[in-house]
C-alpha positions, 0 to 999 in steps of 0.5 A: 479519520478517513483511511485510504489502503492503496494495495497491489503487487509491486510495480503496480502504482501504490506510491506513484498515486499515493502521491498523487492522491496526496497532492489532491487531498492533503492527507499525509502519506504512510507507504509501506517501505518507510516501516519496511526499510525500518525493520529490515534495518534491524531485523532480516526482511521476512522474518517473524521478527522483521513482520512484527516490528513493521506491523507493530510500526504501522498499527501504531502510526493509524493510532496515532493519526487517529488519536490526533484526528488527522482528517485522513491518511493514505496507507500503501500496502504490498497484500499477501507479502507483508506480514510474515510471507503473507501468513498474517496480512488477513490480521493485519487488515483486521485490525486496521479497520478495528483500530479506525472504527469510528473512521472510514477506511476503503480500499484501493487495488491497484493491478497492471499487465505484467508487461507494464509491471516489469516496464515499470521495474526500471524506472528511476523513482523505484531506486529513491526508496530501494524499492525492487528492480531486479526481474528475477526477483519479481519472478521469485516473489509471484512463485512463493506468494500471492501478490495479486491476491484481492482482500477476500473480506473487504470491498476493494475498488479494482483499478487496472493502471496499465495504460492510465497515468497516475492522474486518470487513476487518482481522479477515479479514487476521488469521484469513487470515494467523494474524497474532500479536496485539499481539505 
């Protein structure tokens, strides 16, 4: 299976072009709020509890799609927040790519100025998922952990979307990754 983790700090694009990328490849979307609001429905958001339910969530979702030979999927991912205050998200992405071994998995960093990114906190199509809005917020989150945070271990593609539409960066993944179209 191809598995496409688009990665970065919030308000930087992941869903916008995952959705996007969608569009282009027909691959099934995967955004991290839909195992994030899961386990934060039953257990506090950052908790150990809350991590190991949304991670147990998601490394099952990527089995499954491969079990089932799912051509490909695209996995949005907030590096450096996600699993337990960031403690574990370097294990997380390890066994992501142990679990799709036989498969191709690349990763997509996607990065704005923080101009854009606050710009980017008011708009409408953040609140149809709860995602986060509140500038102070944003501020606590950068001060405690490393959203910015590159994967060390991984080659990512670095994309800066502060002036290219989702479009413009979607088109950059797919010449970059030779992505089927529409397959």
């Amino acid at each position: 299976m191809e598995l496409i983790c688009i990665y970065g700090a919030p308000a930087t694009g992941k869903y916008t072009v995952a959705k996007k990328l969608q569009e282009k490849t027909g691959y099934k979307l995967f955004h991290n709020h839909l195992t994030a609001d899961l386990a934060g429905s039953i257990f506090e958001s950052g908790t150990i509890q809350y991590s190991e339910l949304a991670t147990s969530l998601r490394l099952l979702t990527i089995e499954q799609c491969i079990k089932n030979k799912l051509p490909g999927l695209i996995m949005t991912y907030a590096y450096g927040l996600e699993t337990f205050e960031g403690r574990y998200d370097d294990d997380f992405i390890k066994e992501v790519i142990k679990i799709n071994k036989t498969g191709k998995t690349v990763f997509i960093k996607l990065e704005c100025s923080k101009e854009e990114q606050l710009n980017r906190l008011n708009l409408p199509s953040r609140k149809e998922f709860g995602k986060l809005t509140d500038k102070n917020i944003l501020k606590n989150i950068e001060a405690k952990y490393k959203t910015d945070k590159i994967i060390p271990f991984v080659d990512s593609f670095i994309i800066d979307t502060s002036s290219l539409s989702p479009q413009e960066t979607t088109k950059k993944i797919v010449e970059k990754y030779e992505i089927k179209q529409n397959y």
